[in-house]
N, C-alpha and C positions, 0 to 999 in steps of 0.2 A: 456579729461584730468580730472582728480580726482578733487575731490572739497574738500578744507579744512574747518574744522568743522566752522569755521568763515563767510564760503560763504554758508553753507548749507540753503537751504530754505526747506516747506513744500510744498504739491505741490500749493497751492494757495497762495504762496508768505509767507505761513507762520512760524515761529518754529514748527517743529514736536513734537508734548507732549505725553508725555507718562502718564498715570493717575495710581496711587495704590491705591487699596482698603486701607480707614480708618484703618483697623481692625493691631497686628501687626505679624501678621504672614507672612508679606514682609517687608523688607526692601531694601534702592538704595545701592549699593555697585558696585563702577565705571561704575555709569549708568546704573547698570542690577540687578536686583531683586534675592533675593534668598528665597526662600521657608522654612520656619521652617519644613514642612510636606518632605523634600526632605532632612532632616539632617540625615536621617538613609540608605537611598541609597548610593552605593556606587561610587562615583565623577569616572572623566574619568581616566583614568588611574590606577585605584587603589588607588591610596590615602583614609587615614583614615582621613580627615580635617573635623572641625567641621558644616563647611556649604558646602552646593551644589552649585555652582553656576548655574547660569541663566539667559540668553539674555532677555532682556523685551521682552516684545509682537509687541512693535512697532519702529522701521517702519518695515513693510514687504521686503523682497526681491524685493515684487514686487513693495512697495512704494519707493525702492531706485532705483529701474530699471525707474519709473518714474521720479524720481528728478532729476538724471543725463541725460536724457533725454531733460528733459526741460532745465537743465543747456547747458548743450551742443550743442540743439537748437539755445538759444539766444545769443550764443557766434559765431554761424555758425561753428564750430569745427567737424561736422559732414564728410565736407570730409579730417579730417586728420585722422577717427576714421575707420579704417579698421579693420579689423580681425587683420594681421599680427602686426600694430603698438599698437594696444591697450596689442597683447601678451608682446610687446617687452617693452612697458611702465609700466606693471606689475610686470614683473621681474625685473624690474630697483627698484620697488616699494618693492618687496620681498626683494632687495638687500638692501635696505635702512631699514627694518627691522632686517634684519641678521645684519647689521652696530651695532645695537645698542644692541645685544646678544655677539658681539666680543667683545675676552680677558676676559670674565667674568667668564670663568667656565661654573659650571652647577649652573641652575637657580630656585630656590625652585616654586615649584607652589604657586602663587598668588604675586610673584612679593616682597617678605616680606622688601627686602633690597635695593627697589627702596625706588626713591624719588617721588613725585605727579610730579613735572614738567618729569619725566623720563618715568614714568607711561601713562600722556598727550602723551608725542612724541609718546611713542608706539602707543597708539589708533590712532594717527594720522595715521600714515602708513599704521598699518595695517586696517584701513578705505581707506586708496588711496588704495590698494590692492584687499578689494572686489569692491567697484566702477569701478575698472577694470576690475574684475571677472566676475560684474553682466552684463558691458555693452559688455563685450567677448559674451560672454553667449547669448544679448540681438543679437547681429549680426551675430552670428553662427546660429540663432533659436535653440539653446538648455532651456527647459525648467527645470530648473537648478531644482526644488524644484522635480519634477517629478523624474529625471534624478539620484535626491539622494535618492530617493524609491528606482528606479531602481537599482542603487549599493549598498545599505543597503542589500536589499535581495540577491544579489549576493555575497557579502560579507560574508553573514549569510552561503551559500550555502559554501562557498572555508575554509572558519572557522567556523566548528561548535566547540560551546562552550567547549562541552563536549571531545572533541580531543585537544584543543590548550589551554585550562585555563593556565596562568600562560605563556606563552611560546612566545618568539617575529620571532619562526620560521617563514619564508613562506610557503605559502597553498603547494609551492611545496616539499617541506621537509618533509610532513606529512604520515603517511603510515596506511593505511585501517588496 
């Protein structure tokens, strides 16, 4: 089962801390850092926004594949956490997401027209979301960081740039 940011520990019982350099070419913006040297790169999607965004450095994948681990441990929750129920507890978690994008339209990237408590729910969720991901992943033995090499490059291969700029076709729509 997912752990709310409330129950979250570090793995020795403690808050996980995230540390920024002094200096102010970082700042925290909903927990994640952004770069002034990444203001000239172009953000996902194409957007022209005046900052990059960016996940802090910590915890690792692998420091959450830990935590829920030990959460789940001292709970004994282990044998409710199969493959199959953990898929089915995700999508339950995905759906609870989508909950909170219903009726709104389209939704400007960075959230301009939330509220902080709306912004909170969202991280919730979608935190119960990959905590499901990481321990799917952790019981499949898929080694999830590797795994996204693997499809990056593959990715790279079915879209190259220079055929698909600009375009939301698929790889299969495309013609040599």
């Amino acid at each position: 089962m997912a752990t709310s940011g409330k129950d979250a520990c570090g793995l020795n019982g403690e808050e996980p801390s995230v540390s920024l350099t002094s200096n102010n070419d970082k700042s925290l913006v909903n927990g994640a850092t952004t770069e002034a040297s990444a203001l000239s790169k172009p953000q996902n999607g194409g957007g022209t926004g005046a900052e990059r965004f960016a996940f802090s450095p910590e915890p690792t994948i692998e420091d959450i594949r830990r935590m829920q681990a030990q959460f789940t441990d001292e709970r004994d929750w282990n044998q409710f956490h199969q493959p199959r129920n953990l898929l089915l507890a995700m999508v339950g978690e995905v759906g609870e997401v989508s909950e909170l994008f219903q009726w709104r339209g389209e939704v400007a990237e960075g959230l301009p027209d939330w509220t902080e408590a709306e912004r909170e729910h969202l991280a919730q969720e979608l935190s119960d979301v990959l905590i499901y991901l990481v321990e799917l992943a952790e019981k499949c033995r898929v080694d999830l960081p590797q795994a996204v090499l693997r499809k990056m490059a593959l990715n790279r291969l079915k879209y190259p740039a220079n055929k698909v700029h600009g375009s939301a076709k698929k790889y299969t729509e495309y013609k040599d």
